[in-house]
The first five atom37 places (N, CA, C, CB, O) and aatype in JSON, in Angstrom:
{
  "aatype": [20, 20, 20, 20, 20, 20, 20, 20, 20, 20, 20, 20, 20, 20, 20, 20, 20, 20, 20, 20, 20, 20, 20, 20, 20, 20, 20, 20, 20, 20, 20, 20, 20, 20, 20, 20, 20, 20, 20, 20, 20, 20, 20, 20, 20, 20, 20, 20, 20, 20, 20, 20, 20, 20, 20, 20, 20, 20, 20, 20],
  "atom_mask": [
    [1, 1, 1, 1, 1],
    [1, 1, 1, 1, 1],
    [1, 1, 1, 1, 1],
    [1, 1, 1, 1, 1],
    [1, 1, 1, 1, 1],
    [1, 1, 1, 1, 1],
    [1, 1, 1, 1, 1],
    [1, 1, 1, 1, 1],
    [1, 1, 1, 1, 1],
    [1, 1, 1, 1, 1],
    [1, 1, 1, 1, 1],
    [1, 1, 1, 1, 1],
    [1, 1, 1, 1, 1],
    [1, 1, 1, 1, 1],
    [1, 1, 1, 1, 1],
    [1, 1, 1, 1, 1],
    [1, 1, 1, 1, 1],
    [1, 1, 1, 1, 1],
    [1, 1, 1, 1, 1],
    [1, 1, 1, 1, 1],
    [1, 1, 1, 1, 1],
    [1, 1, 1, 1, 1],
    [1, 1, 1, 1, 1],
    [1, 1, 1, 1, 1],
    [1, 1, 1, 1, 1],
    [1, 1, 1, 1, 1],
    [1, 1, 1, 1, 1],
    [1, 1, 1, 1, 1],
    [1, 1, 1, 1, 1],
    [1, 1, 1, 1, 1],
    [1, 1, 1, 1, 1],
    [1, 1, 1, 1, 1],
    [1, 1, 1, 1, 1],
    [1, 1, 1, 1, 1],
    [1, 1, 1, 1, 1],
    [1, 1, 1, 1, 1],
    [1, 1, 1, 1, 1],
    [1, 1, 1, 1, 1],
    [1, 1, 1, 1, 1],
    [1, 1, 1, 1, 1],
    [1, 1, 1, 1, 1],
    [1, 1, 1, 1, 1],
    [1, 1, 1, 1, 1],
    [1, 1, 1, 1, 1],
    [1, 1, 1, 1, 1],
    [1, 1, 1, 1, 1],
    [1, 1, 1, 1, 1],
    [1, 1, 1, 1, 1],
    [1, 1, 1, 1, 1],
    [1, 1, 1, 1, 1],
    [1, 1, 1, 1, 1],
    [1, 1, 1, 1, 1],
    [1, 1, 1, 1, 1],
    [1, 1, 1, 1, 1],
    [1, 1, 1, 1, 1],
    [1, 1, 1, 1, 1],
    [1, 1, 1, 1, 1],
    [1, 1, 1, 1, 1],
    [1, 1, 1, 1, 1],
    [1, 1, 1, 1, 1]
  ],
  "atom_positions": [
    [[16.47, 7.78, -17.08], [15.3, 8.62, -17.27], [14.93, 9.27, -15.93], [14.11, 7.8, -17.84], [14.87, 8.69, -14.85]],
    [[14.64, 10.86, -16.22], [13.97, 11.45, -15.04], [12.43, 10.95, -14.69], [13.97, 12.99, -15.27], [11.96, 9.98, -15.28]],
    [[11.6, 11.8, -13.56], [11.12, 11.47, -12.97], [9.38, 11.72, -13.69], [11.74, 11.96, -11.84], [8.3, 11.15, -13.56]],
    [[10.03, 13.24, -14.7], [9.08, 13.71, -15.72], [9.06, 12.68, -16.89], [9.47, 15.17, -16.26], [8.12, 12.94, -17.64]],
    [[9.37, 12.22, -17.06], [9.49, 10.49, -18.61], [8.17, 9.68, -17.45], [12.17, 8.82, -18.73], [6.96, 9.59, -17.65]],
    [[8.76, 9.34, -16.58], [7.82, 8.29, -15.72], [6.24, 8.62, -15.58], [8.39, 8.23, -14.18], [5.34, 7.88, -15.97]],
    [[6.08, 9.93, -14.9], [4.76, 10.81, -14.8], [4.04, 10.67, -16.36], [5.18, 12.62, -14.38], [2.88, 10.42, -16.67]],
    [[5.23, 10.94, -17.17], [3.85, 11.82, -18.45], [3.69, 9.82, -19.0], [4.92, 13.73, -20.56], [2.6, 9.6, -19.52]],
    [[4.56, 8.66, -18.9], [4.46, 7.5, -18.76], [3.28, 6.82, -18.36], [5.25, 7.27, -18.15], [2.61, 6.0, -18.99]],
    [[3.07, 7.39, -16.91], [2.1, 6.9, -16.05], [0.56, 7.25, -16.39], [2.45, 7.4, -14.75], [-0.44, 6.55, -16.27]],
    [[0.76, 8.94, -16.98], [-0.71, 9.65, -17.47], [-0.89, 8.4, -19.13], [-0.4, 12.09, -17.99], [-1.99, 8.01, -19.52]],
    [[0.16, 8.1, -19.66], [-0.64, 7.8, -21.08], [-1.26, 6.34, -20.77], [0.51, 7.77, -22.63], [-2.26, 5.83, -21.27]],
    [[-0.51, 5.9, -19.97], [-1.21, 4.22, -19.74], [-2.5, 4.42, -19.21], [-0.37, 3.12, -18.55], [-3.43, 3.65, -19.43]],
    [[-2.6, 5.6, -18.41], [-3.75, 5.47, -17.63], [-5.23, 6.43, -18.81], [-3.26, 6.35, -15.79], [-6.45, 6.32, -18.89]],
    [[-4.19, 7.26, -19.48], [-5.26, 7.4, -20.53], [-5.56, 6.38, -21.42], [-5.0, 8.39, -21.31], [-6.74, 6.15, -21.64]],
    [[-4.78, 5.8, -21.91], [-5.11, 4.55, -22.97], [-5.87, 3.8, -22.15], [-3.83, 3.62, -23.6], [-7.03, 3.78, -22.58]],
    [[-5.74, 3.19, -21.16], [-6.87, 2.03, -20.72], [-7.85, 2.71, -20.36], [-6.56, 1.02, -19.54], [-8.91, 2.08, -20.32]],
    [[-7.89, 3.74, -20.11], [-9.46, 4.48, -19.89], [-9.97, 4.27, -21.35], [-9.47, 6.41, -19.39], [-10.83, 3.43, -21.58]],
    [[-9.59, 4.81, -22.02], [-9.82, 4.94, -23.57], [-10.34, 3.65, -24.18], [-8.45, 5.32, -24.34], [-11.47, 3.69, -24.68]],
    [[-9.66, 2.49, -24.2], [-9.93, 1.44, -24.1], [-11.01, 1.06, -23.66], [-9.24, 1.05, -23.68], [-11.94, 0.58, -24.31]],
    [[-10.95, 1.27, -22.39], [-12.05, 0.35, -21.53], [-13.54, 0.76, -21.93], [-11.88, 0.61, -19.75], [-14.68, 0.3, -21.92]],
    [[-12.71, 2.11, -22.35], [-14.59, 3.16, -22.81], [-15.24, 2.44, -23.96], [-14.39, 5.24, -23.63], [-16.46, 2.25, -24.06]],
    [[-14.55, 2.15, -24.63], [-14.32, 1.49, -26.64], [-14.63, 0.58, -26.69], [-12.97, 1.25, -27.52], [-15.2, 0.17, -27.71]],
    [[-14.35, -0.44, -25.27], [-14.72, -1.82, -25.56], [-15.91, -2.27, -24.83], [-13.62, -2.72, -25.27], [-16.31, -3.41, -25.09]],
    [[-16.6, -1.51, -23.86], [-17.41, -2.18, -22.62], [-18.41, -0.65, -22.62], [-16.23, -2.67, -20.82], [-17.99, 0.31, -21.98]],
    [[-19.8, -0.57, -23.43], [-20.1, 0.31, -23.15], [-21.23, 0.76, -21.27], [-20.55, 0.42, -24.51], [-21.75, 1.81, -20.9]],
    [[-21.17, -0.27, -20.77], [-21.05, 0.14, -19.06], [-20.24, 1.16, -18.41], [-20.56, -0.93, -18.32], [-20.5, 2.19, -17.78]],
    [[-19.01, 0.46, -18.8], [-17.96, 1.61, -18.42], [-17.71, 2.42, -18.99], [-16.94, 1.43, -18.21], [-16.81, 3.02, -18.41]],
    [[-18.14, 3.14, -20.41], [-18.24, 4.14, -20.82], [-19.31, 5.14, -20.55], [-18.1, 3.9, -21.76], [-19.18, 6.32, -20.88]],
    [[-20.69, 4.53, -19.78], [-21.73, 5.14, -19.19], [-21.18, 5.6, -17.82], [-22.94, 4.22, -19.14], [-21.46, 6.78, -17.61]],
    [[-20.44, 4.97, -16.76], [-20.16, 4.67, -15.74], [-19.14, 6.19, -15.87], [-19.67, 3.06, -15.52], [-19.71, 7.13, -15.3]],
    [[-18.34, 6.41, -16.24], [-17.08, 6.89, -16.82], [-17.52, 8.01, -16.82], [-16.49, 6.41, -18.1], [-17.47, 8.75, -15.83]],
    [[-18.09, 8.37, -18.04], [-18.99, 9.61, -18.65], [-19.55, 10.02, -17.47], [-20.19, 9.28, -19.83], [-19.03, 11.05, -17.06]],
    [[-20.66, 9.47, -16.59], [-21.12, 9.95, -15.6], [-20.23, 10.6, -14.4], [-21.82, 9.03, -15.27], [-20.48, 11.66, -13.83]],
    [[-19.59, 10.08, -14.24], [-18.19, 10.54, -12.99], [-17.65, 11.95, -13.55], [-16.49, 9.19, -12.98], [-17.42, 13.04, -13.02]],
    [[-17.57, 11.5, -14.78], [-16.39, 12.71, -15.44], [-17.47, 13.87, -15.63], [-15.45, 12.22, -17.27], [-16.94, 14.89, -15.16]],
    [[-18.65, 14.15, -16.08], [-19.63, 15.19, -15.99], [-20.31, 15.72, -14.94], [-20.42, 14.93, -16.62], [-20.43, 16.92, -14.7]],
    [[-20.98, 14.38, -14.01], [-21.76, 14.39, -13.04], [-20.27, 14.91, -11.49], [-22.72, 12.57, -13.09], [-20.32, 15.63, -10.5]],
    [[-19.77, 14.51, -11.77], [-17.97, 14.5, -10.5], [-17.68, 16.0, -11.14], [-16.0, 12.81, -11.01], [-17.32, 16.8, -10.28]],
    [[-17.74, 16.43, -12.2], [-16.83, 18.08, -12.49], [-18.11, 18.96, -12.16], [-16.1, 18.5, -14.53], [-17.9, 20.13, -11.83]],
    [[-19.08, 18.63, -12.2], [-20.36, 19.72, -11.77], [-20.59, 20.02, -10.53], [-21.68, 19.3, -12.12], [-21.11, 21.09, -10.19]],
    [[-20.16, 18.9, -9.56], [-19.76, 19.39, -8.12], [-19.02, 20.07, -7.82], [-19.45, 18.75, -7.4], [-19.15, 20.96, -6.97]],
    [[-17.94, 19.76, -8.55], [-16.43, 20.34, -7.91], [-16.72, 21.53, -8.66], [-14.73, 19.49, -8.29], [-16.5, 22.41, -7.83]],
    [[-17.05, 22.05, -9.64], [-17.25, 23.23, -9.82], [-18.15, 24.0, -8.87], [-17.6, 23.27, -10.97], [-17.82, 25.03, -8.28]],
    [[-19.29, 23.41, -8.79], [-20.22, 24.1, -7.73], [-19.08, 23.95, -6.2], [-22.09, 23.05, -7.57], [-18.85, 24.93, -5.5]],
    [[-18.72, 23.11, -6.03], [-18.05, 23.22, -4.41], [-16.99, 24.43, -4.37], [-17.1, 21.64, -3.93], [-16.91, 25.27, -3.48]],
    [[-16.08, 24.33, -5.7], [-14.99, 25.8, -5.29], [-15.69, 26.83, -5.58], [-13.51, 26.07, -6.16], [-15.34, 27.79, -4.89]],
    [[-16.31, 27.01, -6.1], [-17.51, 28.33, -6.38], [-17.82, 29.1, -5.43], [-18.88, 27.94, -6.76], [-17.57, 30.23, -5.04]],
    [[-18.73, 27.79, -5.0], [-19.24, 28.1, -3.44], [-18.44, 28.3, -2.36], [-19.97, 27.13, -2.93], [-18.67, 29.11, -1.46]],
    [[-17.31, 27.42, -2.47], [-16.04, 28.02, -1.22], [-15.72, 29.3, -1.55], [-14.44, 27.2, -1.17], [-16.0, 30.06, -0.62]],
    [[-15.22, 29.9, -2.58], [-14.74, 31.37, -2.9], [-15.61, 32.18, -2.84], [-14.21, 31.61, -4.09], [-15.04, 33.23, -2.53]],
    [[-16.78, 32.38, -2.94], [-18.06, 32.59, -2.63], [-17.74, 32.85, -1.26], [-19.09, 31.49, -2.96], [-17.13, 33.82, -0.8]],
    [[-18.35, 31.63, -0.52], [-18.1, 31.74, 1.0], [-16.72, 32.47, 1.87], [-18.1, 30.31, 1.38], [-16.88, 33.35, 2.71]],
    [[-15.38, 31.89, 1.45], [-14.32, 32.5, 1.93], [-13.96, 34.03, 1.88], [-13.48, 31.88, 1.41], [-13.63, 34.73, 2.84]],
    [[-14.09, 34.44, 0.46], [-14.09, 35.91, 0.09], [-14.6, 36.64, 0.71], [-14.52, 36.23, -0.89], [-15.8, 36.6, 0.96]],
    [[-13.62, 37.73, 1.24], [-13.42, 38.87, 2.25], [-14.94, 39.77, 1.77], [-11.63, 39.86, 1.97], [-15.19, 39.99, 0.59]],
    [[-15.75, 40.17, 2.78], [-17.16, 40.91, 2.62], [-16.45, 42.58, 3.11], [-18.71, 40.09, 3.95], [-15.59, 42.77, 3.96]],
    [[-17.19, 43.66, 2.2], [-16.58, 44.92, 1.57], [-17.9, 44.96, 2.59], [-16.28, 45.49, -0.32], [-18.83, 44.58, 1.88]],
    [[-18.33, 45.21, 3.7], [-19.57, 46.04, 4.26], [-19.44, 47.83, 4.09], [-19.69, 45.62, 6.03], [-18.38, 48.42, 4.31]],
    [[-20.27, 48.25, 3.82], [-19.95, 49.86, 2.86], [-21.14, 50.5, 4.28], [-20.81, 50.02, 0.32], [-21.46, 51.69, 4.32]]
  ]
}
């Protein structure tokens, strides 16, 4: 087996026990949820704001 079998391998275990862990322990499904909403609302605001910031200014 190549190296792509192992990777997409590695993503399902790590999705199933997330999945799991969410299903069985609702802490870590609060815990989880929070990272995954509260963690993508930054990172959206942070590259935003970098491209924002980086992007070449057109002074007219």
């Amino acid at each position: 087996m190549d190296g792509k079998i192992y990777t997409l391998l590695t993503i399902y275990i790590v999705y199933f026990l997330t999945a799991v862990s969410m299903a069985l322990f609702p802490g870590v499904q609060k815990v989880l949820t929070g990272l995954i909403f509260g963690g993508m609302g930054i990172v959206l605001f942070l590259v935003s704001f970098l491209i924002w910031v980086l992007s070449p200014k057109n002074e007219r």
